[in-house]
N, C-alpha and C positions, 0 to 999 in steps of 0.2 A: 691869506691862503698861499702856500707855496708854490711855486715855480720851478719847472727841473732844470735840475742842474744835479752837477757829476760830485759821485759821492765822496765825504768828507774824513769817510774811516779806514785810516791807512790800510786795516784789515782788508780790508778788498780788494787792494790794488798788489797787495800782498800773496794772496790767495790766487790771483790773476797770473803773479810773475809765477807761482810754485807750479799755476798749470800747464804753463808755456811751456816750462823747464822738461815736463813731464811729457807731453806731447813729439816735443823734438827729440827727447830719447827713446818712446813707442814707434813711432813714424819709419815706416819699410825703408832700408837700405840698400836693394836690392834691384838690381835691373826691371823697367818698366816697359813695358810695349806699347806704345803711345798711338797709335789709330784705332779708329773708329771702322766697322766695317760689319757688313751683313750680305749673307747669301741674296742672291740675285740684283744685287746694286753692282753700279762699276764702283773700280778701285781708284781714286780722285787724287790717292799720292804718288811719289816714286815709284819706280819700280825696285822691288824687293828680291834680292839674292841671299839666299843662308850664308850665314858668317860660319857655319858649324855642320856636324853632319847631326841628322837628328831622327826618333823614328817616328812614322805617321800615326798619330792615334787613331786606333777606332771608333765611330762614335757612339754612344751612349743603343743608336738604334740598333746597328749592327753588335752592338755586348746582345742586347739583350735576343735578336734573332739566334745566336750563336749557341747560345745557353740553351734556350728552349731545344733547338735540335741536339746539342749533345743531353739533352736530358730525355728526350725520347728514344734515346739510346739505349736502351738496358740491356747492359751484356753479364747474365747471370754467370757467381761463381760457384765454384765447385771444389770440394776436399775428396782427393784419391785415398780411398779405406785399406789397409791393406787387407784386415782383416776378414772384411767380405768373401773376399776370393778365396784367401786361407782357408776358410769355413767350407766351402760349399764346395772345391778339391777334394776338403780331407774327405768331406760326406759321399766325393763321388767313389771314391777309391774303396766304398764299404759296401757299392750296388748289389745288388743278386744279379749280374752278368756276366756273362764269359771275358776269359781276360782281353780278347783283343778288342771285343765290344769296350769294354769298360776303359781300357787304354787309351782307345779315342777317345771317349766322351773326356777323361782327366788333359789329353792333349790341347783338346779346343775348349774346354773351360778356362784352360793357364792360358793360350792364346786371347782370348776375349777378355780375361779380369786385367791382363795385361794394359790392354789398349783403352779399359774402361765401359761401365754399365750405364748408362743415365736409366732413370725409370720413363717408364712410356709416355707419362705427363711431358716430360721435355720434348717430345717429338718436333716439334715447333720452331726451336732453338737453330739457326744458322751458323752462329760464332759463340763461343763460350769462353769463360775464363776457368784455369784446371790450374790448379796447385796440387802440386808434387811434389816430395821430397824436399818442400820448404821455396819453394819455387813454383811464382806464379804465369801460366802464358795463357795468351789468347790459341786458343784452339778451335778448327772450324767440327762443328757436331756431326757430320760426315766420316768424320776418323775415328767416333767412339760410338759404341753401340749401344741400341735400346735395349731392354729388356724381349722384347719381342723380335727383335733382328737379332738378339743372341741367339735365342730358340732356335731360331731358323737356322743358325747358320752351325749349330751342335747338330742338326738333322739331317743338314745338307754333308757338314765330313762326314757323319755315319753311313750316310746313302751311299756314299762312293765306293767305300770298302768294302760294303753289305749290302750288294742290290737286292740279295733275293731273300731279305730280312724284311718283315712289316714291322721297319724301327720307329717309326710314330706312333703305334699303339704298343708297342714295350718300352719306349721311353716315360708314356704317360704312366702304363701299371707301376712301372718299378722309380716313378717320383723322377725322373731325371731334368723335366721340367720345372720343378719344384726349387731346383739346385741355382735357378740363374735371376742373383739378384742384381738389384743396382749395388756398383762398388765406388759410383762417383757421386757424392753426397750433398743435395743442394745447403747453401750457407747463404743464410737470407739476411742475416747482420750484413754479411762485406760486401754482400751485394749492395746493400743498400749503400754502404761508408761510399762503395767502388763509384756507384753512378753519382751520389752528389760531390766527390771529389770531381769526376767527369763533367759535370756540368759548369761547378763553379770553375776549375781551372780552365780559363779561357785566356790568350793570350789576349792583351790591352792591345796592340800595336799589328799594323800591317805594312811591311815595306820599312824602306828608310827613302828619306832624303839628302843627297853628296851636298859638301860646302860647294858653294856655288854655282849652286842649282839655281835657275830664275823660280821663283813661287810665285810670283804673279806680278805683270808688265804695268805699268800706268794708262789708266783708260780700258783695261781688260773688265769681261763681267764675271762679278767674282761666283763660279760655278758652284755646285756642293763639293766637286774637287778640291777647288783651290782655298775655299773654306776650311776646309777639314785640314788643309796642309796648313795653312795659316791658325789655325787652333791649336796645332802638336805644334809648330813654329815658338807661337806664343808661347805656349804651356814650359817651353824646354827653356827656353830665353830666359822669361821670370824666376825659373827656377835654378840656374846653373848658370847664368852668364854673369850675375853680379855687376856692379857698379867700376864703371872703368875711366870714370870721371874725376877729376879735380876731388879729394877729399871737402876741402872748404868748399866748393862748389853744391858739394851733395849737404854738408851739415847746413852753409846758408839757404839750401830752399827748402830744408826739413824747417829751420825757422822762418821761414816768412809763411808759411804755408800752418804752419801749427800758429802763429802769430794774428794769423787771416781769421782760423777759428777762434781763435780767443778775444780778437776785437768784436766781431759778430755776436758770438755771446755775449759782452757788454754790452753793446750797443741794445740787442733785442732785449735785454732788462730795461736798461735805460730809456728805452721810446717804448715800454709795454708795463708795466710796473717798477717805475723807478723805487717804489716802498720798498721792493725786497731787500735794498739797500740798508734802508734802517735796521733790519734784524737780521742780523751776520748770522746768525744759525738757519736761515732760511734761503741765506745765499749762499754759505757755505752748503750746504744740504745739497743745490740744483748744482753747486759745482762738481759735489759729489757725483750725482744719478747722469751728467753728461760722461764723466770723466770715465765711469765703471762701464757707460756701455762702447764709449769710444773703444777704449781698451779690448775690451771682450771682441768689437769686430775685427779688429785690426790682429790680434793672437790669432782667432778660431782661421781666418783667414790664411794666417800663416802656418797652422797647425794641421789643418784640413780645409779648404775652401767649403765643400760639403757642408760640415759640421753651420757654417752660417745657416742653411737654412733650419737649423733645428734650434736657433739662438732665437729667444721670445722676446725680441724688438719692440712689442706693444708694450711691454712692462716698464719699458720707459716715461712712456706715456701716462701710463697708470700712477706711478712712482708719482711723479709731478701732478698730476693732476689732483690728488689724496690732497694736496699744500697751496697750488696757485692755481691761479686763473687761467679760463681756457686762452686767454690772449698770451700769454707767456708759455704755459705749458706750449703749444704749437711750434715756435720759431724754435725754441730749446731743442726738442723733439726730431724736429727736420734739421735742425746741426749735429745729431747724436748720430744723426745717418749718413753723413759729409764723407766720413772715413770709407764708406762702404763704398760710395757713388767714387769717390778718385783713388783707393787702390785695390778692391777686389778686382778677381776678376771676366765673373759677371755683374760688377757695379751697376749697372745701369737698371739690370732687371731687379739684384736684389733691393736697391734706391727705390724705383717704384713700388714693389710688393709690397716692402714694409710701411711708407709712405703711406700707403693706400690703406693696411689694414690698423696704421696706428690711430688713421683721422676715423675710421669708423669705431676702434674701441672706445676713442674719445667721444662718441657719439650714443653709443649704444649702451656701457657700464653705468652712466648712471640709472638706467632703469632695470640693471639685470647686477647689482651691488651686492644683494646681499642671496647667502648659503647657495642652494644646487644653482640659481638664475646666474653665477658666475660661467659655467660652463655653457650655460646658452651663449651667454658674450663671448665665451672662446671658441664655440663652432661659426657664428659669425663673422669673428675674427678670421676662422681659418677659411669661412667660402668666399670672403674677399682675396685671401692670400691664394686661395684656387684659381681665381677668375682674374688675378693679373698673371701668374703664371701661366695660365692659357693662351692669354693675348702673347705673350712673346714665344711660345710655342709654336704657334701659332704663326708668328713673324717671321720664326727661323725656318717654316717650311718643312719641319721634319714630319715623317709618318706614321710615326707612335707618336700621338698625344701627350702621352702624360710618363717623365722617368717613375714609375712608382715609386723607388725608394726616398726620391727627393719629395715627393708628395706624404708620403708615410714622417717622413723628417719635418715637416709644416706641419702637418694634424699631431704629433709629439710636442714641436712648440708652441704651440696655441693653446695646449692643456697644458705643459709649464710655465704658462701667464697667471694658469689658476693657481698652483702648486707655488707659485713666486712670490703669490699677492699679499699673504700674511706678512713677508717682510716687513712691509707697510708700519706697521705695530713696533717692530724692531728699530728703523728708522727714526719715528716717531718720538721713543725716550732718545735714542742716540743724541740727536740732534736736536730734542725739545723742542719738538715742534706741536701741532693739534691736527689731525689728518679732519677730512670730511666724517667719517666714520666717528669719529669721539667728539663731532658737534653734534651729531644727530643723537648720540648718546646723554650727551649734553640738556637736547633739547624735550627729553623724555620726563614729564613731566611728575611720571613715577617714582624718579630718583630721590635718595634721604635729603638732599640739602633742599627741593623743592617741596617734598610734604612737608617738613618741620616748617618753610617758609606759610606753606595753605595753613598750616595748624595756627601757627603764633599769630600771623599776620595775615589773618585772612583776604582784608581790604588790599594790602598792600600785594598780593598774591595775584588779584583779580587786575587790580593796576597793571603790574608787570604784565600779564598777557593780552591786554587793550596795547599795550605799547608797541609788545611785539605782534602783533597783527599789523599793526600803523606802520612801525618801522619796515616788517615784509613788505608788505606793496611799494614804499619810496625803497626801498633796496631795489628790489629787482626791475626799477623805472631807470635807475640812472648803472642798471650790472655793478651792483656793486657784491659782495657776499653775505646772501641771503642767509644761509646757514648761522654764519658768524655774526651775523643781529639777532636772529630767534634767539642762542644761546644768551649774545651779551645784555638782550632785554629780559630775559629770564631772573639773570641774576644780576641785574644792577641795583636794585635795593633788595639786598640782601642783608645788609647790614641793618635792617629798621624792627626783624623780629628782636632785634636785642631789646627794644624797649618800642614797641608796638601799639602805646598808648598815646606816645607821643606824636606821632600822626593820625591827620584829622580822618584819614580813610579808616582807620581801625578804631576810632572812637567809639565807644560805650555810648549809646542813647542816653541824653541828661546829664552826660560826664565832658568836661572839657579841660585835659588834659593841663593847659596854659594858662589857666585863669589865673591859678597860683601863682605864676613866675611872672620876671619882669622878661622885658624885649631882648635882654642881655642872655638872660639864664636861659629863655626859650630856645633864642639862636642857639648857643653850645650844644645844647640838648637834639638840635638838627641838624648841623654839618657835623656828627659825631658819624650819621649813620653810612660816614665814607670810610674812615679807618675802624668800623667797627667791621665791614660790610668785607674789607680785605682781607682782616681778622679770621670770622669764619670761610670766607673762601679758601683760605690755608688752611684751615681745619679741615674742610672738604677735599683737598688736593684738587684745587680747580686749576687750569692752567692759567698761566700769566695772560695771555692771549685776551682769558677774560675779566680777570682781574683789573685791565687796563679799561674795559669797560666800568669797573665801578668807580675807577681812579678818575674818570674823565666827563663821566655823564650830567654831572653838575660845574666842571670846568674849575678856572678860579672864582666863579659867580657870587654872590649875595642872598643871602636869606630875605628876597624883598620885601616880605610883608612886616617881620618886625625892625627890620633894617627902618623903613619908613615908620613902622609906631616907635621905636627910639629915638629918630629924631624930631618926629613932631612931639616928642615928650621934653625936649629941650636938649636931648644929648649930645654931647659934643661930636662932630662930623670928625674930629682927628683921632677918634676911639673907638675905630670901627672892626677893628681886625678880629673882632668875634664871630661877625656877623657873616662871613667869608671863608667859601670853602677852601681846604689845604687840597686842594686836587692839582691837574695837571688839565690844560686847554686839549679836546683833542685833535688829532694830526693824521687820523684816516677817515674814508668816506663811510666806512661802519660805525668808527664811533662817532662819526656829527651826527647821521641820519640819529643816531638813538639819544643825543641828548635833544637834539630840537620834536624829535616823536614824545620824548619825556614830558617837556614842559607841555609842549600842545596838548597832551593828554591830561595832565594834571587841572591844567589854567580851564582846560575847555567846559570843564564843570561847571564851570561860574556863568557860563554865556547865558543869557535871556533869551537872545534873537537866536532865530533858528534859520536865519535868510543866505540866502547863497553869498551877500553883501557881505554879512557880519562873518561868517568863517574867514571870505577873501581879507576883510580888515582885521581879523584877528590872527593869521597866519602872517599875515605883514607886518603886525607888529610886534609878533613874537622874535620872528626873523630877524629882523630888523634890530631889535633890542641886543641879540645875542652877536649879531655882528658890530653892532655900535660899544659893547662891554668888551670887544677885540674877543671873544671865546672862539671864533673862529679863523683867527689868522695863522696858526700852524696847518691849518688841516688842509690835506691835500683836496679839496674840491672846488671845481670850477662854480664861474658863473652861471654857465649854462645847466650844468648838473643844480645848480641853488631853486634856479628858475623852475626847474621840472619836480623838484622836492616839492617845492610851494603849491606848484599847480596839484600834486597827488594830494599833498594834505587838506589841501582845501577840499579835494571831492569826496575825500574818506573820509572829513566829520561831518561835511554832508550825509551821506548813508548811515553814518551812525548814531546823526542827533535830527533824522528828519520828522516830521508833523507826524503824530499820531489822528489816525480818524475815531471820533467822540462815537462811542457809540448811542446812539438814539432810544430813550425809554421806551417799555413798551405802554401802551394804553389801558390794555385788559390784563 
């Protein structure tokens, strides 16, 4: 049984230097703001004076009060006609009135279409916007007339000049009322462009702050004032102050620090599944799923800080969890977020959120796996990713709850967890791997290579799923992967439909296959059904993954039953190599559990005694036997894991070879 120790394929240490490489040339170059600080804490460092002038930003509460009241603003626009007025001139000029009558009414019509008609609906309007002559201004609605304040005011010139005319009842007969439209014409598009321009254009920034300014003393409590100045501070530093240090100074802690990450992920393989080492496409793979999201936080961060939260972090987790175990997937998972927590810069909150909503996807997707139940997992996802952003919302003391767009930006990425997850499939060939998902496909009993298996080989059919029941329970006693035993007990003799007569489980009533042959020809005829059994696995395009199960599940072992009638037949002990499988010993804790489930299952047929004694001595012996033949000195499993196999196998052929009760004749 192996022992860990550091792996031996140059390829990995290879892989290792290529990521380091790659991390010290992603890694911000850029000026950092290195305290820690939050509204209503005192301030525990120096005291702080700008190197620079800078301007205050406003924050996120103040955008959004701003908005709202310029957006209840609506100052409706308006296009000056000329035509209107043109119109209802010419028509006055053609009245049935005397001329000096009619010369006023043409006077104060050009008067009034001059200065503008609104219709009566607008009465309401305070300030408007008028375009004119290609030219647009704020106007207060006071200086332009209604429809009904024109009337009025046609009636009142006329009055002046003709008191002892009853011009209100000849204006009406002869239509002069009729003449006074609107010539200022509502335009309910540019109203509309005008006020959400209005709204949106909000200036970010209020004030400045002069170089050397104090922002805040040592030992001060840092107020919402001095917060807020200390946030545009930061915000402006990070972005425009750059690196003013030592070049070599700044490239060696880009590498120790990319260095730090890359030891840790060794190390969390190494003390969590050292195996992933044996199979460089599976390590290569996790170095892959670290590296693509390290990347993406450390860009979007640079690109837009925002945009982080609309990056689907759990997809990492998911990525990894499709291939390994949740002992590994974890440590990987919270180093993929390393980058977030030391250069964003809300690191700490985004570290937690994601943090929080990766351990729950890890929690929740397997029962919400397959078609629409994905998106249950990602509204889960996202009301974790709701409820730590709260909590720091929360912490910051502000008075809007929730920035909505940054909330809108989480429930986007939490449904491109769902939209992500086919990748998985894609991966999968890249990297020749076998996801969860195409064991369970695997273990569908429906598949072609499993009914031709129930067809040709019946016996040998019903074998393999006694095994895999057996092997499920000692799998999931000592965590190992349950999935990847149902599969490799499915199809470890698969190789036996090729010639199905030749075992005693598929035997004809009255027909015994081996009678014919000698102990020699039997054996060939038996350890054949390991490279027959690969054989059609490649015909099936089954993966290597389980292939290694058929390759292993008899080890280098012995055919013992005619191994022993050969030599009690007189054969010689130095011509034995027939009787001996061409396999490989195996070297994970899936494929031991399935060869020592194989033989228990097979041998247990023979038993007489049905006593809780004779399982415990026949589980000891078997064990026993297969560790004494060395078939178990590559494989990774402990003592203690040996111990807990033995004790499950013994209780589960208990239950499955217990006392049947007789049933009692009857009398009458």
């Amino acid at each position: 049984m192996k022992n860990r120790q550091f792996p031996g394929d140059l390829r990995i240490y290879l892989t290792l230097a290529a990521l380091l490489v790659v991390l010290v040339c992603i890694l911000p170059r850029g000026g950092k703001f290195d305290y820690d600080y939050r509204k209503g804490a005192p301030w525990t460092y120096e005291t702080i004076v700008a190197q620079f002038d800078f301007p205050v930003l406003k924050t996120p509460e103040q955008l959004s009060r701003e908005r709202e009241e310029a957006g209840s603003r609506i100052l409706p626009y308006y296009r000056f006609s000329e035509s209107a007025g043109e119109g209802s001139i010419a028509a006055a000029e053609g009245l049935p009135l005397d001329n000096a009558l009619k010369l006023r009414v043409v006077t104060s019509l050009t008067e009034i279409y001059d200065r503008g008609v609104l219709s009566d609906d607008a009465q309401g309007e305070k300030v408007i916007f008028l375009q004119r002559n290609k030219r647009a201004t704020q106007v207060p609605a006071s200086e332009v007339f209604t429809v009904a304040s024109a009337r009025e005011r046609v009636l009142l010139d006329a009055r002046k000049e003709n008191p002892m005319l009853r011009v209100d009842s000849l204006f009406q007969a002869s239509g002069v009322y009729d003449l006074v439209v609107p010539n200022l014409l509502f335009d309910k598009e540019t109203t509309a462009l005008v006020h959400a321009e209005s709204a949106d254009y909000i200036s970010p920034t209020q004030g400045f702050v002069g170089a050397g300014q104090v922002i805040v003393s040592q030992g001060e409590l840092v107020t919402a004032e001095i917060c807020q100045m200390l946030d545009s501070y930061k915000a402006e530093y990070e972005a425009t102050l750059g690196y003013d240090g030592s070049r070599f100074f700044l490239w060696t802690g880009n590498g120790i620090i990319a260095l730090l990450l890359v030891l840790i992920l060794f190390l969390s393989v190494l003390y969590t599944n050292p195996l992933v080492f044996d199979e460089f496409n599976r390590f290569l793979y996790l170095v892959f799923i670290f590296l693509l999201f390290t990347v993406a936080a450390l860009l979007l961060g640079k690109i837009n800080p925002n945009l982080l939260y609309i990056m689907p972090f759990s997809l990492a987790a998911l990525y990894l969890l499709a291939f390994f175990k949740l002992r590994v997937v974890l440590p990987v998972y919270i180093l993929s977020l390393l980058p977030l927590l030391i250069f964003s810069h809300e690191g700490v909150e985004l570290f937690v959120m994601y943090l929080t909503s990766g351990v729950v996807t890890m929690l929740v997707f397997p029962y919400f796996s397959r078609g629409w139940r994905q998106f249950v997992a990602a509204l889960i996802a996202f009301a974790s990713l709701l409820v730590a952003y709260t909590g720091f919302r929360l912490l910051g003391g502000t008075n809007t709850l929730f920035d909505f767009h940054k909330v809108l930006y989480l429930f986007i990425g939490s449904l491109l967890s769902v939209a992500g997850y086919p990748l998985i499939y894609l991966f999968e060939r890249i990297f020749m791997l076998v996801s969860n998902s195409r064991l369970q496909e695997l273990c569908d009993t429906n598949n072609k290579a499993l009914r031709e298996l129930a067809q040709k080989a019946p016996g040998t059919f019903q074998h393999s799923l006694q095994v895999m029941n057996m092997a499920d329970a000692a799998a999931r006693s000592i965590d190992a992967n349950v999935l990847l035993v149902r599969a490799g007990a499915l199809y470890h003799d698969l190789g036996k439909m090729s010639n199905p007569q030749c075992f005693i489980e598929n035997e004809t009533l009255g027909k015994h296959y081996h009678d014919t042959l000698t102990p020699k020809e039997s054996a060939r005829e038996i350890v054949r059904h390991v490279p027959e059994g690969l054989s059609i696995a490649d015909k099936y395009n089954l993966p290597q993954i389980i292939k290694d199960f058929i390759l292993t599940h008899h080890g280098t072992s012995s055919t013992g039953y005619f191994l022993n009638k050969y030599l009690n037949e007189g054969g010689d002990p130095a011509d034995v190599s027939d009787f001996k499988y061409n396999g490989k010993k195996p070297w994970t804790k899936e494929q031991t559990i399935l060869m020592l489930a194989d033989s228990l299952e097979a041998a247990s047929r023979t038993l007489k005694d049905n006593s809780p004694e004779a399982f415990s001595d026949f589980v000891e012996k078997i064990v026993a036997g297969k560790t004494a033949e060395g078939q178990l000195d590559d494989s990774d499993i402990s003592i203690r894991d040996l111990n807990t196999l033995k004790a499950v196998f013994k209780s589960y052929l208990g239950q499955m070879y217990h006392e049947r009760v007789v049933y009692p004749k009857r009398n009458r």
